[in-house]
KETI-21459 format. One record per residue: residue in one letter; z, y, x of N, C-alpha, C in turn. Coordinates in steps of 0.02 Angstrom, whole numbers, plus 50000, padded with zeros to 5 digits. Layout:
residues N
aZYXZYXZYX ...
//
This chain:
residues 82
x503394998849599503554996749532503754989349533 x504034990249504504424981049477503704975849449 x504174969049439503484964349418503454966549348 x503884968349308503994969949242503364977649216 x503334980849265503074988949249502574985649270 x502214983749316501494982849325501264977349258 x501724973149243501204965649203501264971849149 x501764977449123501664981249069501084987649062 x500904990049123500424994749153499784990949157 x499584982349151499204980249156498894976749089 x499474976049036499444972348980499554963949006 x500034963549047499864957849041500534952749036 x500584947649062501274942849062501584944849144 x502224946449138502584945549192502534939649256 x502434933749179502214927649259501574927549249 x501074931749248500444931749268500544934749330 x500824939349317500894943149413501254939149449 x501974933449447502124932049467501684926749506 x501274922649465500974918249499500144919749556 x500094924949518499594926949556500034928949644 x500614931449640501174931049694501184927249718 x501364921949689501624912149726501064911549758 x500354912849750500094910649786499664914649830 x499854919849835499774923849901499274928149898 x498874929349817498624935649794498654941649801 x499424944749788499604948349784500444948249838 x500294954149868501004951849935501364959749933 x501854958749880502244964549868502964967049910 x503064972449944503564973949979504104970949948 x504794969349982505374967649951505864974649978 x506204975349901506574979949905507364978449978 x507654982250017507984980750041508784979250021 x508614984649960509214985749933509504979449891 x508874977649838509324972049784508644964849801 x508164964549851507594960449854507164958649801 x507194964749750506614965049710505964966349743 x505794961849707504754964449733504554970449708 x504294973949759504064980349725503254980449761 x503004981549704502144981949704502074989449697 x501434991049732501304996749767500624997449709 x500145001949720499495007749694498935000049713 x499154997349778498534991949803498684986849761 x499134984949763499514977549729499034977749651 x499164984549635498854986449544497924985549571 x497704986249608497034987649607496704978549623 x497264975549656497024970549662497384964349610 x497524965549564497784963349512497164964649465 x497064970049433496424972449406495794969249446 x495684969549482495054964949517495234957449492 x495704955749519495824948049507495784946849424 x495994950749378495844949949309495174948349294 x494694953049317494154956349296493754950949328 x493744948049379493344942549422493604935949374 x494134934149348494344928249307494034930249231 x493984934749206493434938149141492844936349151 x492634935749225491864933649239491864927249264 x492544922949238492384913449265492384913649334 x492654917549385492744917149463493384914149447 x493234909549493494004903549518494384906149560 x495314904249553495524908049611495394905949672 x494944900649684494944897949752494324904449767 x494024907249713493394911649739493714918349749 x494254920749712494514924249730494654926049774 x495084918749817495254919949866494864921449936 x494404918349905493754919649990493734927949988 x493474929749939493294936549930493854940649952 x494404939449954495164943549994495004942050055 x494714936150087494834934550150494284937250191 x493774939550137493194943450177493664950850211 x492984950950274493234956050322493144964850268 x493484969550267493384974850235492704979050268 x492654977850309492034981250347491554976150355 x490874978450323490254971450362489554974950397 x489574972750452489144976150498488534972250461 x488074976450450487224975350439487054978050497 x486694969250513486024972450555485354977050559 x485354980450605484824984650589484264981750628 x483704982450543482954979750577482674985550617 x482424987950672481824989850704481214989150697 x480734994150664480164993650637479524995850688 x479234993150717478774994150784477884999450754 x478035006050740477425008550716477175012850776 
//
């Protein structure tokens, strides 16, 4: 989808998505044909997160850590000696 169908699928401003873009939030395929950005199912889920975390006063610098976390987190397992 275009930047236009998602900021409209999202309620929101066109350069809200855009900027959340500029700065490397959101990293949408470019079309080959005319180099429109086209945002994908993930692009929308992490758009919606990024809303919903700025609703709760998270900064985009906090945002951003939280993207940069690893998707998998190994917990250690305690061993209990009975």
């Amino acid at each position: 989808m275009k930047v236009n169908q998602l900021a409209n699928e999202l309620s929101i401003t066109a350069d809200t998505v855009r900027f959340y873009t500029r700065i490397g939030l959101l990293n949408p395929n470019k079309s080959p044909v005319n180099g429109y950005k086209i945002y994908n199912g993930e692009d929308k889920s992490r758009m919606q997160f990024i809303l919903s975390a700025r609703k709760l006063d998270f900064s985009v610098d906090e945002i951003k850590v939280i993207f940069l976390r690893p998707t998998t987190v190994k917990v250690p397992v305690i061993l209990c000696g009975h």
